[in-house]
Wavefront OBJ file of the C-alpha trace (Angstrom):
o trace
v 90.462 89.012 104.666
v 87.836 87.847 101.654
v 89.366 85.606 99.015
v 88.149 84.618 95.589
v 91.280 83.156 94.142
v 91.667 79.484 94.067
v 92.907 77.622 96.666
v 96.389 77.011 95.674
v 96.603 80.066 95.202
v 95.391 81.863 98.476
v 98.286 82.044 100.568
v 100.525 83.878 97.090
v 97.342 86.277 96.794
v 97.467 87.015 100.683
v 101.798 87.095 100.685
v 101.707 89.273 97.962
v 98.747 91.832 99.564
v 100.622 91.897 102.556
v 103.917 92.798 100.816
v 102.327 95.494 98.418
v 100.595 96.873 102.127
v 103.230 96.539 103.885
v 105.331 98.519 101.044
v 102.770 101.274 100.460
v 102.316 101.793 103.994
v 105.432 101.884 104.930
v 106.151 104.698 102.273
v 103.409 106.896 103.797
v 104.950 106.066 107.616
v 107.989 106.943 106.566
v 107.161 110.629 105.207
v 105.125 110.896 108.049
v 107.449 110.445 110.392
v 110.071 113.035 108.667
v 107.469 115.528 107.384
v 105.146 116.065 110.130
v 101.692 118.311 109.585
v 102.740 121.535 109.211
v 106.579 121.062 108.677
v 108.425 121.696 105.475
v 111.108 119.579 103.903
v 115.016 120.364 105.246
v 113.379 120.927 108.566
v 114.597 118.714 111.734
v 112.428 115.725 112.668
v 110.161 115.176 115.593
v 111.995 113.072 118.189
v 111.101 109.980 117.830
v 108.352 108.227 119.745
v 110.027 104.490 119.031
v 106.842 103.635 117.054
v 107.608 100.758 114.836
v 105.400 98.337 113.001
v 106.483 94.551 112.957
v 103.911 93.726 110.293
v 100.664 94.783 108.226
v 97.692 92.772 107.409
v 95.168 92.789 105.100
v 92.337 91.682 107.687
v 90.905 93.356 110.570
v 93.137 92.305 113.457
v 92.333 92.352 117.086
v 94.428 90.284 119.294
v 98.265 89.797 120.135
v 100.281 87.708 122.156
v 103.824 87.272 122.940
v 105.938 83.942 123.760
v 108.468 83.750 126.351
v 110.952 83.641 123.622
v 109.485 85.576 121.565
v 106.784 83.721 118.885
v 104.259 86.392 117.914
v 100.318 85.833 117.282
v 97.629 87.623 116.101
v 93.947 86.962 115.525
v 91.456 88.147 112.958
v 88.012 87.912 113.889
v 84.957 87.303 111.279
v 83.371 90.677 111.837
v 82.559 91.423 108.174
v 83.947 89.240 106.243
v 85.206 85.896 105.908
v 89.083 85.031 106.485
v 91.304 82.735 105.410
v 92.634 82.397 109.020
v 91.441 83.027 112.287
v 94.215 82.986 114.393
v 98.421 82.995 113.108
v 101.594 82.783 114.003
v 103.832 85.826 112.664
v 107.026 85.073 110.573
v 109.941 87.357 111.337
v 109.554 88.303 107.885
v 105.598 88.925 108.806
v 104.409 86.341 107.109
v 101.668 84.509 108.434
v 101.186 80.877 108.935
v 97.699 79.227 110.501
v 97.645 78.093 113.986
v 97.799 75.898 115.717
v 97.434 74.208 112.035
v 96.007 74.781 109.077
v 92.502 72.521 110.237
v 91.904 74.723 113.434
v 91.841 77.702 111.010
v 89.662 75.810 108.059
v 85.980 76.743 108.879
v 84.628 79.177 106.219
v 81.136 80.851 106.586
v 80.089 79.089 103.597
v 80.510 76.003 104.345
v 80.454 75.571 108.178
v 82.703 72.616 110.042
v 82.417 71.183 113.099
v 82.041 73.891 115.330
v 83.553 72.576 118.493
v 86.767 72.140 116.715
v 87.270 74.676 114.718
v 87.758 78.682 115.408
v 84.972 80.776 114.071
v 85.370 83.942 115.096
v 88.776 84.700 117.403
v 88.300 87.440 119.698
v 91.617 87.395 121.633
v 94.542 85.491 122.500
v 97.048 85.428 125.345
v 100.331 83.835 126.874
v 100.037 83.184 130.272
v 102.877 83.021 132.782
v 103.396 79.354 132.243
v 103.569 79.810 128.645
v 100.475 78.483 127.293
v 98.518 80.144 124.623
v 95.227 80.856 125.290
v 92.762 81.218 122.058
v 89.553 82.890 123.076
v 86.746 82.189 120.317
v 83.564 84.153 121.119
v 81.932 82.011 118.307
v 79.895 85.192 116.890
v 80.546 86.684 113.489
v 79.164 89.969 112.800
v 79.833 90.476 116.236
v 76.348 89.927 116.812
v 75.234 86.877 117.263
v 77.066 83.432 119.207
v 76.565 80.308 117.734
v 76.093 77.411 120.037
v 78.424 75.285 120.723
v 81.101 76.648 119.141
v 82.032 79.360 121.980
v 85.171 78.235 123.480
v 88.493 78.754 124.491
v 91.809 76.666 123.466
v 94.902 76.416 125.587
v 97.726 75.200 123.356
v 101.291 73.981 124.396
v 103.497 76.071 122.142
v 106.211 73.128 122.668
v 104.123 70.567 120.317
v 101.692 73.005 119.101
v 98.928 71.134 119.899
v 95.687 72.243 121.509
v 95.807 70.558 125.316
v 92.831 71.444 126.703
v 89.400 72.888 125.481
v 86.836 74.955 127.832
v 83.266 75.581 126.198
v 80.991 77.531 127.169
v 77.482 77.011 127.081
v 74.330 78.962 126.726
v 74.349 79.682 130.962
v 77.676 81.302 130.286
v 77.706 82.533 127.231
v 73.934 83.270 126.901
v 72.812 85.058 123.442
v 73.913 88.773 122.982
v 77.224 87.972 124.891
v 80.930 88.669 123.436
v 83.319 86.923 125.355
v 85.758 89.392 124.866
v 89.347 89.330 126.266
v 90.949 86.846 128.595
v 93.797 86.992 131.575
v 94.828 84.111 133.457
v 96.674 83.697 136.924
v 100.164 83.353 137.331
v 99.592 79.116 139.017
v 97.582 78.371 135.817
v 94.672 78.032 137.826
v 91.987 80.677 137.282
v 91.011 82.333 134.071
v 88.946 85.846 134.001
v 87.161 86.983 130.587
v 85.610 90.034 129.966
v 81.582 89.990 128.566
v 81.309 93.195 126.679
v 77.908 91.857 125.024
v 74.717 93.075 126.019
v 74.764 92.401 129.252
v 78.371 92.535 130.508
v 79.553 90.287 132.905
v 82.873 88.855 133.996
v 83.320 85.025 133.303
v 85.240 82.950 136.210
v 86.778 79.699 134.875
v 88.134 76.882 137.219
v 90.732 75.545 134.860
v 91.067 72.614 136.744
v 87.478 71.407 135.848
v 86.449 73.593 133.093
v 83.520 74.919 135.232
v 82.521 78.767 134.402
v 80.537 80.780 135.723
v 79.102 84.387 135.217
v 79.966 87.196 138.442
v 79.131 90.913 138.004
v 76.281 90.056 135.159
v 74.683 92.861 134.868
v 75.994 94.816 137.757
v 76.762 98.201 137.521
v 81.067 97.923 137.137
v 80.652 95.973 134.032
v 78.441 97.977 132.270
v 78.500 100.626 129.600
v 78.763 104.042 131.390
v 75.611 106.339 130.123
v 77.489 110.154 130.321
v 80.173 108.763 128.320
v 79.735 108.786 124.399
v 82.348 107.089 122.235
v 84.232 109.452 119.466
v 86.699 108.664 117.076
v 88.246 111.332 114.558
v 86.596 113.665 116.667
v 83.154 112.554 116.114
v 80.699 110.373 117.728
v 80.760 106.722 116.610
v 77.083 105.601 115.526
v 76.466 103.148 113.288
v 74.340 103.848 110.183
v 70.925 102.809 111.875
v 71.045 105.583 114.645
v 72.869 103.151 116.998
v 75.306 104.579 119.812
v 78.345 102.613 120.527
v 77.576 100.855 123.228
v 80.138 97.828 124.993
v 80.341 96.478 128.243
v 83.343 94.957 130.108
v 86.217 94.829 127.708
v 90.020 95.613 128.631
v 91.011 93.424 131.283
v 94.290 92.810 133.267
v 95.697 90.938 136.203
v 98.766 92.427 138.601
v 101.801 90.243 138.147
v 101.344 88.425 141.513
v 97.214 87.392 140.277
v 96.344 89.192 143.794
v 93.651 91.841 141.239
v 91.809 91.606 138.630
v 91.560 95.146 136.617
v 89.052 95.932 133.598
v 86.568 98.829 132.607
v 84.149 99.024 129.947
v 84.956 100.206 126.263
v 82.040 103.061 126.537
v 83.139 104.148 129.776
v 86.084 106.038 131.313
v 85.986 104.279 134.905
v 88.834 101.454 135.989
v 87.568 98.795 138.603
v 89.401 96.327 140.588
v 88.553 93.258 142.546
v 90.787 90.913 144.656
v 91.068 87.589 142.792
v 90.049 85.957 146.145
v 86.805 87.204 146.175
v 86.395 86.826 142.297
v 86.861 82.619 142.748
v 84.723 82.266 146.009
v 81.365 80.961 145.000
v 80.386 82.031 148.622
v 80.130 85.115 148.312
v 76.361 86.622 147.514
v 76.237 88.943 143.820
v 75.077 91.805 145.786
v 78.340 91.493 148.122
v 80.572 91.037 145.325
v 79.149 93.786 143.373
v 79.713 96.121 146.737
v 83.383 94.841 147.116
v 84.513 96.460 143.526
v 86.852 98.908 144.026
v 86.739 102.353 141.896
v 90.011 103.317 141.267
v 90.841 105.508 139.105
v 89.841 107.542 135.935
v 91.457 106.558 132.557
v 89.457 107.324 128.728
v 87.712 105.521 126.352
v 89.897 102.310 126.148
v 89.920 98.588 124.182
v 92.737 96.861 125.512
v 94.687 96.859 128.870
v 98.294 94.842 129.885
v 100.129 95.610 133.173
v 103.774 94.959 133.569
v 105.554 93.174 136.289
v 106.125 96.920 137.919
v 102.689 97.733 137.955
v 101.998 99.727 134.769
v 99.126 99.571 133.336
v 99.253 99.727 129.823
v 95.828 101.444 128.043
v 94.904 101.450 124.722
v 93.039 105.103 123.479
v 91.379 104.878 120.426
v 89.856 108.047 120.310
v 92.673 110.026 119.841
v 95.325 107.489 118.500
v 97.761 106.961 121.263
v 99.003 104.650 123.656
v 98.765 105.715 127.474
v 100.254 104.001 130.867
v 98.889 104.451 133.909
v 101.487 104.738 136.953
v 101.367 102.598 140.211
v 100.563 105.568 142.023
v 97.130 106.767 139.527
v 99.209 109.259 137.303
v 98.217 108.828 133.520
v 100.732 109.540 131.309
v 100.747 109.371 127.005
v 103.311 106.676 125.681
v 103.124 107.337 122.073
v 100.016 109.240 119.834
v 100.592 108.750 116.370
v 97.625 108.606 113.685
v 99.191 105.407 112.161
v 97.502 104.140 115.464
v 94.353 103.954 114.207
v 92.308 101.961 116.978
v 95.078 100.318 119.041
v 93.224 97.300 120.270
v 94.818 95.109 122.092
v 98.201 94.659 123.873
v 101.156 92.355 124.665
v 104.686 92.635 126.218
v 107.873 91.020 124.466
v 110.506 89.562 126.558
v 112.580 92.400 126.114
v 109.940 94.834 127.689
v 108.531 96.486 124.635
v 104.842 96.705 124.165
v 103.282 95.368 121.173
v 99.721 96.889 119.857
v 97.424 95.976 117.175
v 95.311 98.489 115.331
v 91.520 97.549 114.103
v 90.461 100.373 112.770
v 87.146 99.568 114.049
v 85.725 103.203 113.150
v 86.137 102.233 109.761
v 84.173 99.644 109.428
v 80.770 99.658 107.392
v 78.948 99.732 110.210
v 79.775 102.895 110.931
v 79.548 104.276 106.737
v 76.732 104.237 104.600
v 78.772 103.716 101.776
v 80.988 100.720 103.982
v 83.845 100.128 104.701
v 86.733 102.468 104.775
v 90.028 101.541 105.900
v 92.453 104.844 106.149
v 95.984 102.334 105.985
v 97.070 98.706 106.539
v 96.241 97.068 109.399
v 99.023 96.514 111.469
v 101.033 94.959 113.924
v 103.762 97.830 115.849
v 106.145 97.797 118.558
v 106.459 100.478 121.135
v 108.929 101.324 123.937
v 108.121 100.510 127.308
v 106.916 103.032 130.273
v 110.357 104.221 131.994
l 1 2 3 4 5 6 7 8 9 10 11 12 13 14 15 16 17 18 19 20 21 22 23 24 25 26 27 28 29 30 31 32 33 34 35 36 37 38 39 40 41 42 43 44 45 46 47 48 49 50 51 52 53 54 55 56 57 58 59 60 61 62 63 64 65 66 67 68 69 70 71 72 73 74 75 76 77 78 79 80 81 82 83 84 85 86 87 88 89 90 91 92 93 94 95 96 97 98 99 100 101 102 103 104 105 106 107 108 109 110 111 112 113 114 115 116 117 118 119 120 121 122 123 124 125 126 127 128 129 130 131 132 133 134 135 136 137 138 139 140 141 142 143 144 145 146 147 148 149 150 151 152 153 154 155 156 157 158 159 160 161 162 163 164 165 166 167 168 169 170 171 172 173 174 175 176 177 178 179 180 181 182 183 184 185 186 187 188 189 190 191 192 193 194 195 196 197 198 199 200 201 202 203 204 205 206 207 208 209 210 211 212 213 214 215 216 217 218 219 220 221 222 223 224 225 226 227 228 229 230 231 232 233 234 235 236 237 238 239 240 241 242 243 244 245 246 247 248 249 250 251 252 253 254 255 256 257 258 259 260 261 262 263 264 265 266 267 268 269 270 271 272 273 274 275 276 277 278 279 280 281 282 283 284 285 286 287 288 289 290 291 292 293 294 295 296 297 298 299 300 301 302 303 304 305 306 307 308 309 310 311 312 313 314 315 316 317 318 319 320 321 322 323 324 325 326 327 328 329 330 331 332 333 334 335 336 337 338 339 340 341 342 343 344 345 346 347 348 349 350 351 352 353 354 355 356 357 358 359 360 361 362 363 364 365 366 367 368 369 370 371 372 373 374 375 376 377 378 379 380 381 382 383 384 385 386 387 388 389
């Protein structure tokens, strides 16, 4: 989201794109959805996949998360351009407001704030099983860079609304060229996992008693990009405009509803790992040991985001070819939903009532990837899907 128009009027200007979106795309999803490629009008629908978007955006959106009664958030990250907020609560009506408060959500790249307390670039965010939301700010726009002392993470108490607790992360655990990327925490509130898919992936360990975090796996060969698998998207291999391969470590990450594993693979790779949480929060146990007790499990695709319900699904987001898939308890991979309105589903959340919600970047739009920049293909967007059955 870029703005130019004055400040009183920034939040009409953004309403009113997000209506007009909202209004065109939902024209084009609607004849989509009754004319299907290839189908002529007065023929009989598709059955329906129970794809439905809860809102569209004008800015790139990456993270969701869902209250225990239902408050919805979403962040936008400051990838390539600025935005008028980093992380909001969705209206019913999908309106956006800032959050926790309009001050969080004020720093600008052109004139910088306090970067302890402010957001600068919002990678993720979570509820845990207490309740809390958890903003994780990587503190790198562009995606390239961190900035010191701004790379954090917020837990907020979504009674008051106010941010209760604040874990930075310094240069030791965040060192330069990482992307704190996604974020899970254990069902006592105790431990919190984050995925590095910088440059040298890693998975952070928080105590969130003290604060103290530490790096595990950094560098190791589980949280690393895999180097057979290349990245595609639209059925061609991602590179951005200088020659670059798509390359990101340790990304999707997800804990089993008792906190007994930790699950997470890397975007550029096709491999899922596991580790028991006991091991991951023992500080006795040597790298090399740790790195030997990962567990290979399984084989899923090229994925962003991961969430695993209370019956053991786990929930995979499958960019390259615009679908949702589950993976069953007992390793079988099945597709929830591929529809090309899903145009990089990103990352996941689960709504009281069971359905999954998924946000879609876009990512292989972006000018990185497009000599002549940026090219969104829609809205970005906000949608609701049906849970595994």
């Amino acid at each position: 989201m870029s703005f130019t128009a004055p400040r009183a009027g920034r939040r009409a200007a953004l309403l009113g794109a997000v209506a007009s979106l909202a209004a065109l795309d939902g024209a084009r999803a609607q004849t989509a959805a009754s004319q299907p490629p290839g189908s002529t009008p007065g023929q009989a629908p598709p059955p329906s996949n129970g794809l439905e978007r809860v809102a569209a955006f004008e800015g790139q959106v990456t993270g969701v998360a869902v209250s225990k009664d239902g408050r919805m958030f979403v962040c936008f990250p400051r990838w390539e351009k600025d935005v008028e907020i980093s992380v909001a609560e969705v209206g019913r009506d999908g309106s956006l407001k800032p959050y926790p408060d309009a001050e969080w959500n004020a720093y600008r790249n052109a004139a910088p704030r306090d970067l302890a307390n402010h957001l600068i670039c919002v990678q993720s965010v979570t509820v845990d099983p207490q309740g809390f939301l958890w903003i994780l700010d990587p503190a790198a726009p562009g995606n390239e860079f961190n900035m010191p002392g701004g790379v954090k993470m917020l837990k907020v108490d979504l009674g008051t609304n106010q941010v209760v607790q604040t874990v930075a992360f310094d240069s030791a655990t965040a060192p330069q060229g990482a992307y704190l990327n996604d974020v899970r925490v254990t069902p006592d509130g105790k431990w919190a996992f984050i995925t590095d898919s910088g440059q040298r992936g890693a998975i952070v360990v928080v105590d969130l008693s003290t604060g103290r975090a530490r790096r595990v796996l950094d560098g190791a060969g589980p949280t690393q990009p895999e180097p057979d698998v290349i990245v595609k998207a639209d059925g061609r291999e991602l590179r951005r405009t200088d020659g670059r391969p798509t390359l990101f470590a340790a990304d999707g990450i997800a804990l089993d509803a008792e906190g007994k594993y930790l699950y997470w693979q890397a975007l550029t790779g096709r491999t899922l790992y596991r580790l028991p949480v006991a091991s991951l929060i023992d500080e006795g146990i040597p790298p090399t040991r740790l790195a030997s007790a990962v567990e290979k499990i399984g084989t899923t695709c090229v994925a962003d985001g991961y969430w695993m319900d209370k019956a053991g699904n786990l929930y995979v987001t499958s960019p390259e070819d615009d679908s949702l898939k589950v993976r069953r308890p007992d390793g079988r991979m099945d597709t929830l939903v591929q529809d090309k309105r899903l145009r990089w589903p990103d990352s996941l959340a689960e709504a009281p009532d069971g359905t999954i919600l998924v946000t879609t970047s876009q990512i292989q739009d972006m000018a990185r990837y497009h000599e002549k920049g940026a090219t969104p293909q829609q809205a970005y967007a906000l949608w609701r899907v049906q849970p595994a059955r």
